[in-house]
C-alpha positions as CSV (number, residue, x, y, z in Angstrom):
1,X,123.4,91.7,144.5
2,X,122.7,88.8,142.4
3,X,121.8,88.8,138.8
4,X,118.5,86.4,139.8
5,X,117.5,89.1,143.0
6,X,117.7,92.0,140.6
7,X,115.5,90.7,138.4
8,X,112.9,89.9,140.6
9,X,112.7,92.7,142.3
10,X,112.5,95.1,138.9
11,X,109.9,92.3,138.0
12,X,107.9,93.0,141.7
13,X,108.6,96.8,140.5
14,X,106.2,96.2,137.0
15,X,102.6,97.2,137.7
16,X,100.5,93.8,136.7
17,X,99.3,93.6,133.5
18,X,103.3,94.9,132.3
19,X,104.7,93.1,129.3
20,X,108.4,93.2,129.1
21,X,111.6,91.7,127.1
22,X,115.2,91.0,128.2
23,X,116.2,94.7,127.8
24,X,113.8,96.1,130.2
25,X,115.5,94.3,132.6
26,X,118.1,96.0,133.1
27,X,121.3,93.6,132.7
28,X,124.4,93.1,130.9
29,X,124.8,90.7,127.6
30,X,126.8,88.5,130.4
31,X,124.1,88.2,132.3
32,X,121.7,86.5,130.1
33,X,122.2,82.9,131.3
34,X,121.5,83.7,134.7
35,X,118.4,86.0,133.6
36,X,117.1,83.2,131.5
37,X,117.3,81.0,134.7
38,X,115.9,83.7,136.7
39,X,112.8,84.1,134.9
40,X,112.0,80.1,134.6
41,X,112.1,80.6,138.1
42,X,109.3,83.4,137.9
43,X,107.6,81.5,135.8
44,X,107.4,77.7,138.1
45,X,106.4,80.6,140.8
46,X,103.2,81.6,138.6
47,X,105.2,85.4,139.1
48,X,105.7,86.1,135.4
49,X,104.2,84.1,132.1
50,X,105.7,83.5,129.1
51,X,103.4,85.5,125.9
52,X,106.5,84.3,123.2
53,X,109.8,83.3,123.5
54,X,111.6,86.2,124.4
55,X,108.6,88.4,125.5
56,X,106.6,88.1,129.6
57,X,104.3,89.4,131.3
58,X,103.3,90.0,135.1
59,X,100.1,88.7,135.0
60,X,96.7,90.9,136.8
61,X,95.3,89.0,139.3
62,X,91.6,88.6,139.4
63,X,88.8,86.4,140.8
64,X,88.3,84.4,137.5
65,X,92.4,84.1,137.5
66,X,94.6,85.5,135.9
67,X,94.5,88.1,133.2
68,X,96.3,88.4,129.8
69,X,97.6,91.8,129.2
70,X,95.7,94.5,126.9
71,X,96.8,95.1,123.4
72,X,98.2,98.3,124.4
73,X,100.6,96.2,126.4
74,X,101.1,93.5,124.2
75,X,102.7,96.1,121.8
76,X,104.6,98.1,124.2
77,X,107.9,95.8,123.7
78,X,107.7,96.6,119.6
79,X,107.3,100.3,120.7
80,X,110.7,100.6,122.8
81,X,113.9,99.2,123.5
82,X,114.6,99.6,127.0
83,X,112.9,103.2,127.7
84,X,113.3,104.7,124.5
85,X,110.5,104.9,121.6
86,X,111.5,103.2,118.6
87,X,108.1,102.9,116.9
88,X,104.5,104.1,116.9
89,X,101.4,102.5,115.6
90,X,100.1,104.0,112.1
91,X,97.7,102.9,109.9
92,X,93.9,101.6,110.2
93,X,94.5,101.3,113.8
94,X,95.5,105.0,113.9
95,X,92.8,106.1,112.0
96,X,90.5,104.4,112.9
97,X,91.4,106.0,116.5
98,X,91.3,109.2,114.8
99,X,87.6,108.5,113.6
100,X,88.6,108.5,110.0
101,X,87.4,104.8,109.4
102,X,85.3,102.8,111.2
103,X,87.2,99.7,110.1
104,X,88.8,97.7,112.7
105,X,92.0,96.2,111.2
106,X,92.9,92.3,112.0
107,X,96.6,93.2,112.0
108,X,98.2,96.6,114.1
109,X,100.8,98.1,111.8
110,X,103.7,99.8,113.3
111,X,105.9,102.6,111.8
112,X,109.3,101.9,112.6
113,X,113.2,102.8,111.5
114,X,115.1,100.7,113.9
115,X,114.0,96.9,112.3
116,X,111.5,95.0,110.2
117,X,108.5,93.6,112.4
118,X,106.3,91.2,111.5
119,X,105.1,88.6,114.3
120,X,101.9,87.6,116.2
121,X,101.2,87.6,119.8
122,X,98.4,86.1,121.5
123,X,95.9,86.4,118.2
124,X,97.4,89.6,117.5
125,X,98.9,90.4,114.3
126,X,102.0,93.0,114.1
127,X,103.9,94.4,111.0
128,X,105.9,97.3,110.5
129,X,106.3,100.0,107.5
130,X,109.2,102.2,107.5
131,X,109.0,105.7,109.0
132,X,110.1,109.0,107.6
133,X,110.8,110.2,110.6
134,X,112.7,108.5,113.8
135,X,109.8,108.2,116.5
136,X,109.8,110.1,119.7
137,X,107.2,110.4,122.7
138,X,107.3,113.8,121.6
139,X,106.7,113.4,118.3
140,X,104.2,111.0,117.5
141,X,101.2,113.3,117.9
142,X,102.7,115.3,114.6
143,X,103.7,112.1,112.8
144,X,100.0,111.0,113.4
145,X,98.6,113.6,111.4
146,X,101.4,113.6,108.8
147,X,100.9,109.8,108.0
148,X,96.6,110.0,108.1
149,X,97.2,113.0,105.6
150,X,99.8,110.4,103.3
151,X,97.5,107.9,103.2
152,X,94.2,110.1,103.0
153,X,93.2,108.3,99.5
154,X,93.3,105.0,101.1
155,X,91.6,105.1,104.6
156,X,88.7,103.2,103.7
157,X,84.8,104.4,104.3
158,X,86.1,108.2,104.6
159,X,84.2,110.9,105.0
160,X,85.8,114.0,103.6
161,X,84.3,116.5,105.1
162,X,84.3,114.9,108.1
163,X,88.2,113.9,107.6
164,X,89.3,117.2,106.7
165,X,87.5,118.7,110.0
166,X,89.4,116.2,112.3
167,X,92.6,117.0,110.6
168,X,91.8,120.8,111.1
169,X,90.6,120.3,114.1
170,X,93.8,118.6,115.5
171,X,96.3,121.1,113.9
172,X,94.3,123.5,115.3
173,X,95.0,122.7,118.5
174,X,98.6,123.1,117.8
175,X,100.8,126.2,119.5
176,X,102.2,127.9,117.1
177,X,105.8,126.3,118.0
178,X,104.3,123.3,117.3
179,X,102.6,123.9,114.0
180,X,106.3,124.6,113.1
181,X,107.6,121.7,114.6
182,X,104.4,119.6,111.8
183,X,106.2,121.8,108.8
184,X,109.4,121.1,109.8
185,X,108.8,116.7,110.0
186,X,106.5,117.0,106.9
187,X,109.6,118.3,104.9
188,X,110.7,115.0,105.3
189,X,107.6,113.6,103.6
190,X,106.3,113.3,99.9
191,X,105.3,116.1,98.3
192,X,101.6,115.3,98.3
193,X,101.8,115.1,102.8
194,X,103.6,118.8,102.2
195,X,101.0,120.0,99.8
196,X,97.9,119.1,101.4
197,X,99.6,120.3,104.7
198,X,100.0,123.6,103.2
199,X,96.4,123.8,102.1
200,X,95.4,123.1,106.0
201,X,97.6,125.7,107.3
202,X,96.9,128.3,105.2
203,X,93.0,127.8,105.7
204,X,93.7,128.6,109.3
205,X,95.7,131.8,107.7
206,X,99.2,130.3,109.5
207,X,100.9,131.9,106.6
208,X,104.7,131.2,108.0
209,X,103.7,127.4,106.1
210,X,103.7,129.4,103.1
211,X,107.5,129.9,101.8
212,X,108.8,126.6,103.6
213,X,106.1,124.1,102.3
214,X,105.7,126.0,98.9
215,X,109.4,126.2,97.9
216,X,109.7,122.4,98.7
217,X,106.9,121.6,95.8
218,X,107.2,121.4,92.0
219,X,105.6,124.4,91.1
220,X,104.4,121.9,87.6
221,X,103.5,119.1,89.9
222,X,99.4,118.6,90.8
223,X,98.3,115.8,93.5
224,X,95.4,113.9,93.6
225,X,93.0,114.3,96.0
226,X,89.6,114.2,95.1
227,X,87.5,117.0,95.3
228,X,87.9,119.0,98.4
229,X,87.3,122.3,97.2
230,X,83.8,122.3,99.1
231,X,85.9,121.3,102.5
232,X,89.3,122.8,102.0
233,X,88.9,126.1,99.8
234,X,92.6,126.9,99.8
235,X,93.5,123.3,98.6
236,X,93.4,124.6,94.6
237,X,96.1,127.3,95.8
238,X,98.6,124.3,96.3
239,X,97.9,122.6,92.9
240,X,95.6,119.8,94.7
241,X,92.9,118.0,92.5
């Protein structure tokens, strides 16, 4: 089968709406002359559309035209190479999500180890910030909390009370595997995320967070809070001010 049939038929495979790059085509370095021909050809055919160079969508069909793809979508290609997860979206966009802030950020910022991003799509502004950890679908939910507890000091317009309840709230929810699985990741985090952590866990007596956050801390180190003895009694027990 031809190079120019493939992709058309993994591009008649995409639901509409379905951004996608070079890599999610399936093909060979070698076949990036005919793919690049290929897709013109999508293109004159009103099949695909071009967002940036390098990056298409197969546009939704409506009765006012045709529709651009949602932001989820528009980020999808910064998220993955080819089916696996290379980056996750942290910051005010995340929080906000997790009702911490009610600020809407002008630009999404991405957590991501593989590469550097910083571009914008379709008014959309994208950057990245390093992450501690590599990002998996399976991951992300823990990484979520561990990065909102990081950057607790700077989520604009929060509500501590009100913070500290939605971070409860989701580690609650956790199985205890999986509480593990949040100490293990936050190891690999500054000592505040570990120490702040700790004061969570052991609210909700999961005492197993005792010895492995504990022993990672300075016992002479203190980290800066704010007041949160009202909301989090247990948070003077790991030095937090």
């Amino acid at each position: 089968m031809s190079t120019a049939k493939r992709i058309k038929d993994k591009v008649s495979s995409f639901d509409e709406g379905t951004t996608f790059k070079y890599d999610q085509l399936g093909i060979d370095n070698s076949e990036y002359g005919a793919a690049t021909k290929a897709i013109e050809r999508l293109i004159s055919n009103d099949v695909v559309k071009r967002i940036s160079k390098g990056l298409f969508y197969k546009p939704k069909k409506s009765l006012f035209g045709d529709l651009k793809p949602n932001e989820e979508q528009l980020l999808k290609p910064y998220l993955y190479e080819g089916d696996n997860r290379i980056a996750y979206v942290t910051g005010l966009s995340l929080y906000n999500r997790m009702g911490l802030t009610t600020q809407v950020p002008k630009t999404v910022t991405l957590a991501c180890n593989k590469k550097r991003i910083n571009t914008e799509i379709d008014n959309l502004k994208i950057k990245s910030v390093k992450s501690y950890v590599d990002p998996t679908d399976e991951n992300i939910r823990f990484l979520e909390i561990l990065d909102a507890i990081k950057d607790f000091k700077k989520i604009p317009d929060l509500d501590i009370d009100n913070a500290i309840g939605q971070l409860q709230s989701r580690i609650r929810d956790l199985s205890t595997p999986d509480r593990n699985k949040l100490i293990t990741y936050a190891l690999q985090y500054p000592p505040r995320v570990r120490a702040l952590l700790g004061a969570l866990l052991t609210y909700q007596e999961f005492n197993s967070a005792f010895p492995k956050l504990k022993n990672s801390l300075n016992p002479l180190s203190s980290y800066k809070f704010g007041s949160l003895s009202s909301s989090l009694p247990t948070a003077q027990n790991w030095n937090i001010v």
